[in-house]
N, C-alpha and C positions, 0 to 999 in steps of 0.2 A: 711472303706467303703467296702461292698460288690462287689467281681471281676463284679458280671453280672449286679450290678447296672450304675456299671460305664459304660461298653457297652451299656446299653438302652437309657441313657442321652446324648451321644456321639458316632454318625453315621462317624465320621474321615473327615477327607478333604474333601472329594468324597458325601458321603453320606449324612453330614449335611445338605449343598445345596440344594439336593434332598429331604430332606423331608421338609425343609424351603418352597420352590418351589411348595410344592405335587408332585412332580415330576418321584413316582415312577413306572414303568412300561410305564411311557411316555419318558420323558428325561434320566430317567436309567432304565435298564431293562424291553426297549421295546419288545413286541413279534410281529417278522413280520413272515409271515404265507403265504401259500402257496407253487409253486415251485420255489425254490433256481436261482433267477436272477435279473435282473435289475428291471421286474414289478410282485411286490407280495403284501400283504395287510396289512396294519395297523390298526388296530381298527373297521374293518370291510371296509374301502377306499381303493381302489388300489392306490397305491405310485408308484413313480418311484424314484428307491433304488441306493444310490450312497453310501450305505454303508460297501457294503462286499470290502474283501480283496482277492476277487478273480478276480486277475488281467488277467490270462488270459482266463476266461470264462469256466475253465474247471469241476468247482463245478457240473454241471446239463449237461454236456455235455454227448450226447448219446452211444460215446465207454466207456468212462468213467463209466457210468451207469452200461451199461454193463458188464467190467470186472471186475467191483466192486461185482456186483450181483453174476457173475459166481466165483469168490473167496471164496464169504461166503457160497455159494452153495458146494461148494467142501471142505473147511476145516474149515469152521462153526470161531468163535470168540475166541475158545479158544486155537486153535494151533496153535505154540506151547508151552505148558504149563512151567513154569519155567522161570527164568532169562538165559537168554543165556549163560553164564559161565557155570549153572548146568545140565540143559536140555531142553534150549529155542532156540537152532541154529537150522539152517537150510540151505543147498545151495543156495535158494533163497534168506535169509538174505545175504548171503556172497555176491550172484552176484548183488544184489543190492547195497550195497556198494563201490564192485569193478567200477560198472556203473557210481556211484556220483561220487567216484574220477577221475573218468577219463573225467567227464563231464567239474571238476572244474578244471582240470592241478593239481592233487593231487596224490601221491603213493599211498594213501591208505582212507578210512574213515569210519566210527562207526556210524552205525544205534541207535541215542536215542527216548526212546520211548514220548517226550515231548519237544518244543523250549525251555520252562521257564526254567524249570528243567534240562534240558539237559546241558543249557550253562551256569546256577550257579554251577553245578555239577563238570564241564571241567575247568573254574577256579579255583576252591578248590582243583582240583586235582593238578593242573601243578606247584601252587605255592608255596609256606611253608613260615615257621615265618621269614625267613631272605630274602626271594624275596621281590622287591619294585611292584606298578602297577602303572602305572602311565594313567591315564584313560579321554576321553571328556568330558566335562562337562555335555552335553546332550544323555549319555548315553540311553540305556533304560534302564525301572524297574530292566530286570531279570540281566541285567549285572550288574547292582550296589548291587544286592541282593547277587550275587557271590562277588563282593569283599568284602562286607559285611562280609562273610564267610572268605574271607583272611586276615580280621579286626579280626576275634575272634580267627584268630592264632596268634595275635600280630606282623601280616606283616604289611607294612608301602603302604602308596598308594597317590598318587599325581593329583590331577584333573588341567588339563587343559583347557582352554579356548575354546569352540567348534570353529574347524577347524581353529584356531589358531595356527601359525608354533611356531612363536615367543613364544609364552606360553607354548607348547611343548617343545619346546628344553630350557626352562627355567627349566623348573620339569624336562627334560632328566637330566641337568646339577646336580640338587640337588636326584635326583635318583641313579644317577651315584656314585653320595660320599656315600650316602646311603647303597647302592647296596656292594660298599668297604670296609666299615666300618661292616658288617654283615654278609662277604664271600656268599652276595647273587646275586640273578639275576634281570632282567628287564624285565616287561612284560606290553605293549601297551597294550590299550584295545578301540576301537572304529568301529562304525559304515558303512555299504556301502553307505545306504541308509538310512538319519534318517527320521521315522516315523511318527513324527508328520509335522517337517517342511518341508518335502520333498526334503532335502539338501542331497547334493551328500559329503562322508568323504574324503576330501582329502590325498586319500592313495596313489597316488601315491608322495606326497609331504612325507609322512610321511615314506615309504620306503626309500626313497632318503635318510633320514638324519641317516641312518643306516651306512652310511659310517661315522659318526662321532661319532658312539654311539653306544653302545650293546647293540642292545634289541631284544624281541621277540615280532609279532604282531598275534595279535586277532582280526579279523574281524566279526562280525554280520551283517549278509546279507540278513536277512529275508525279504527285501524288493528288495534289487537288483538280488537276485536266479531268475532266467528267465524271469527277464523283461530289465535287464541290458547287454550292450558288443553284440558283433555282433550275438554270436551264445545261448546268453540268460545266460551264464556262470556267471556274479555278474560284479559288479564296477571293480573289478579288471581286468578284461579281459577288459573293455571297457575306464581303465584306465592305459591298456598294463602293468599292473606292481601286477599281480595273482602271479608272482614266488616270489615276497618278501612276501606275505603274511603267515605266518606258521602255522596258525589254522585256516582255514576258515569256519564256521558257516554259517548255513540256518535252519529255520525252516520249513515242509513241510505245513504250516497252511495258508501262502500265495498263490503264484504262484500255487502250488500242491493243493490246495485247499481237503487237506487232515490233517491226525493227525499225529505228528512224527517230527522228524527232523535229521539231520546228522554234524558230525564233521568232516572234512578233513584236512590230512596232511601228513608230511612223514611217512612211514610204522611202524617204530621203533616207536613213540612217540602214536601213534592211538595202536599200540600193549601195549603201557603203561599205556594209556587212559583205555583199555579193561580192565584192572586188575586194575585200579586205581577208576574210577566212581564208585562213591557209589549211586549213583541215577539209575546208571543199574546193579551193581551188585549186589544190591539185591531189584531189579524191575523184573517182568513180560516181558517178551521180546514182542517186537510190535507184533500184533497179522498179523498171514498171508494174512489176506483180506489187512491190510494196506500195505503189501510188495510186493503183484501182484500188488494191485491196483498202487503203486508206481512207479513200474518197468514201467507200461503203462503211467501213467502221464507223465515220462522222456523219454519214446520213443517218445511221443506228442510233445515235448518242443524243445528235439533234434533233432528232423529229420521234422519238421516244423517249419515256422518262420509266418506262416500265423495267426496266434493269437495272437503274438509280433505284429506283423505290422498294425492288427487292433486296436490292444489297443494304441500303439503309435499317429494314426490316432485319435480316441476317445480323447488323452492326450491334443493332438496340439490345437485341436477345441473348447474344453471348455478352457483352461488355457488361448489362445490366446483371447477367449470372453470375459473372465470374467477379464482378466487386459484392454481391450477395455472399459467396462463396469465402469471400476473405482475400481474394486475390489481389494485390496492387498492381492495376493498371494504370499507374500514372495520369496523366492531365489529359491524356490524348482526347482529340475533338475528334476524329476522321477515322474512318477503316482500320486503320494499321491498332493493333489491339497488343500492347506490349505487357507479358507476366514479367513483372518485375521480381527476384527473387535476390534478397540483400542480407550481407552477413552470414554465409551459410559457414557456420563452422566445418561442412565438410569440404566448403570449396568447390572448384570444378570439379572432382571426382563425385560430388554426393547429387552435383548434376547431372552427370554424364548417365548414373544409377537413373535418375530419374525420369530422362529420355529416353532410356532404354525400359522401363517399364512401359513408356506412353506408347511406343512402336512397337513391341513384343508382347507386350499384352493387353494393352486397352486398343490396340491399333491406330493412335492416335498419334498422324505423323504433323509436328509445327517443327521452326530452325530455333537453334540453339544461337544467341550473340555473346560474344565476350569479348573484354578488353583485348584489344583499343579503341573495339567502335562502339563500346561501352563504359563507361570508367569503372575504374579494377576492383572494387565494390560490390560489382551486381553484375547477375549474369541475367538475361532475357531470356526468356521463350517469345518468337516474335508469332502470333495469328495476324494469318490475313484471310476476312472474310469477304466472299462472294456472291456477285446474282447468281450466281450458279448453284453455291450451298443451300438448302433444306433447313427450317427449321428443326426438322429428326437430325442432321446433322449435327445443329445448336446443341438437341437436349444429347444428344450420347456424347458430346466433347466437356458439357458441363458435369457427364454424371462423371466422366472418367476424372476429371480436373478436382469435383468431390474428393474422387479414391486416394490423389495425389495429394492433396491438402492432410489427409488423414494419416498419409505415409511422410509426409513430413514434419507434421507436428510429434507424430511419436518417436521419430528418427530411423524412422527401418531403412532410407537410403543409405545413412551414414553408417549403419550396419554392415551391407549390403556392396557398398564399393567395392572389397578386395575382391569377391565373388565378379559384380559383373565386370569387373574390369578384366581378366582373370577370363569373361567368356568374350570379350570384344576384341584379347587378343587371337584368341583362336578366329572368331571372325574375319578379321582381319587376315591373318594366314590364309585362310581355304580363301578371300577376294584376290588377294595375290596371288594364288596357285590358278585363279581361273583365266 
């Protein structure tokens, strides 16, 4: 068989759906258009957008703007040119670094120019063929891509049951003999805040059992980075137990509402990181617009708590409405606010109905997940709320979320499918035609 035949016949997990559906540029690879907030346009309709991940409003915010603007005014996109190691440092990288660690309770931490990349990169590094990993089940994508990587050294790796002790410390226990038998080490690997379900990782339970075990922990934070802990610092600060954590991870693509991200830890191991990443050392160092602009977003986060406290505000109102409403939201502790909708006898199609009601007539645009990054059971509508949204925001996404409970207890989506399906491929045509 021809390589590119097989790609054309086969869109993967994600992708098949979507052209099953016509679903492209609509349910995938939406374009929403205008200025970066809660109201911008879809298809020509003003929406009201509970889709970015910019939690504390600061994507479109007016200093932000500003020092962004004045950055690329002053040293343009390419400086500094080189990977850091060879000719890509700069004071300002340093003191932004110096900044995050001390933001997180960290000695030291390493500017990478990517989250994905950055923390597949930081796993490859830290472990070799005779480390164990022993990892959540609900990882995200880019950590399991890194251990992937510690798969093709012929390291060994153990998945536990998400936020499960019991299952932890079952893999600690056969880690452990692992670990002895290979003169290797132990490295945890989980979540602040996981993403989809908006479940908070039990670190501080999983620090604890470090008195009975040798390990080292990896945290991924990209979701609790300054929306978590009193002064915005991650789960660990708000789970009083950031000193047992030993690598802690953020990408700046959330909360910062920028490109980038950082690694923090003790000084010694970030100085081995420096020389060990092979995704930064021989990468392009972050370009200096992203490094002012940086330095300004965490002056914003640390020395205000007023865009924390609105977002919290915005969190309480919808999640508190929408399990009023009858909606399962899951466990979630944090922003990420997941409609969990399970069993629909009409399936994707009587969702797909559904989403196209919330966008075409209640103008209420959120993302749609499904299997695989959801198990094939349930489909999500994933909210994410903002300092930037409005309590009026809250109540018209509750009244419309009403209309949708009322449309599906009666079944009118399931009605309803052949129709809108039927109008999303004609959509679909005139996006292709333009």
């Amino acid at each position: 068989m021809d390589l590119f035949e097989k790609l054309r016949n086969n869109l993967g997990p994600i992708g098949s759906p979507a052209r099953e559906f016509n679903g492209h540029h609509y349910f995938a690879f939406p374009k929403l258009e205008g200025e970066l907030g809660p109201h911008m346009r879809f298809r020509g309709k003003e929406v009201l957008n509970w889709s970015l991940n910019n939690y504390l409003g600061l994507g479109n915010h007016p200093e932000i703007r500003k020092a962004d603007a004045e950055a690329s005014a002053q040293w343009g996109l390419a400086y500094p040119m080189g990977a850091r190691m060879m000719s890509g440092n700069s004071d300002l990288h340093e003191q932004f670094e110096k900044e995050l660690a001390e933001f997180v309770g960290k000695e030291d931490s390493f500017l990478l120019n990517y989250g994905y990349q950055g923390v597949m990169s930081a796993i490859e590094a830290v472990v070799d063929h005779r480390d164990v990993i022993v990892y959540d089940a609900e990882c995200h994508a880019c950590l399991i891509d890194g251990i992937r990587l510690h798969k093709a050294k012929m390291g060994e790796y153990y998945k536990f049951n998400h936020n499960d002790m019991e299952s932890l410390e079952k893999n600690l226990q056969r880690a452990t003999k692992k670990a002895a038998e290979k003169n290797g080490s132990i490295l945890v690997i989980t979540e602040g805040v996981f993403g989809m379900s908006g479940k908070v990782g039990s670190l501080d339970k999983i620090v604890a059992l470090k008195e009975k075990y040798e390990f080292r922990l990896l945290v991924d934070d990209a979701h609790g980075f300054g929306t978590m802990g009193a002064t915005g610092a991650g789960v660990g600060e708000m789970l009083g137990c950031q000193d047992g954590i030993d690598l802690y991870f953020s990408t700046f693509a959330k909360s910062m509402a920028a490109i980038g991200a950082f690694i923090a830890a003790d000084h010694d191991i970030i100085m081995y990181l420096k020389y060990n990443m092979r995704s930064q050392t021989y990468a392009k160092a972050l370009p200096m617009p992203y490094v002012v602009g940086g330095l300004k977003r965490l002056d914003m986060i640390r020395n205000s708590s007023e865009f924390r406290d609105k977002l919290w505000e915005n969190v309480r109102a919808l999640q508190n409405g929408l399990r009023e409403r009858g909606f399962d939201i899951g466990d979630t502790q944090s922003p990420v606010t997941p409609v969990l909708l399970q069993n629909l006898t009409g399936g994707i199609p009587e969702v797909t109905a559904l989403i196209r009601d919330l966008r075409e007539n209640r103008g209420i645009f959120c993302s749609i997940v499904v299997y695989p990054v959801v198990p094939k059971e349930i489909v999500m509508l994933r909210i994410i709320p903002t300092a930037a949204h409005t309590l009026d925001d809250v109540q018209i996404t509750l009244e419309a979320f009403s209309a949708v409970a009322e449309k599906l207890a009666k079944g009118d989506y399931r009605q309803k499918t052949t129709e809108i399906a039927s109008e999303t491929i004609e959509v679909s045509a005139e996006a292709a035609a333009e």
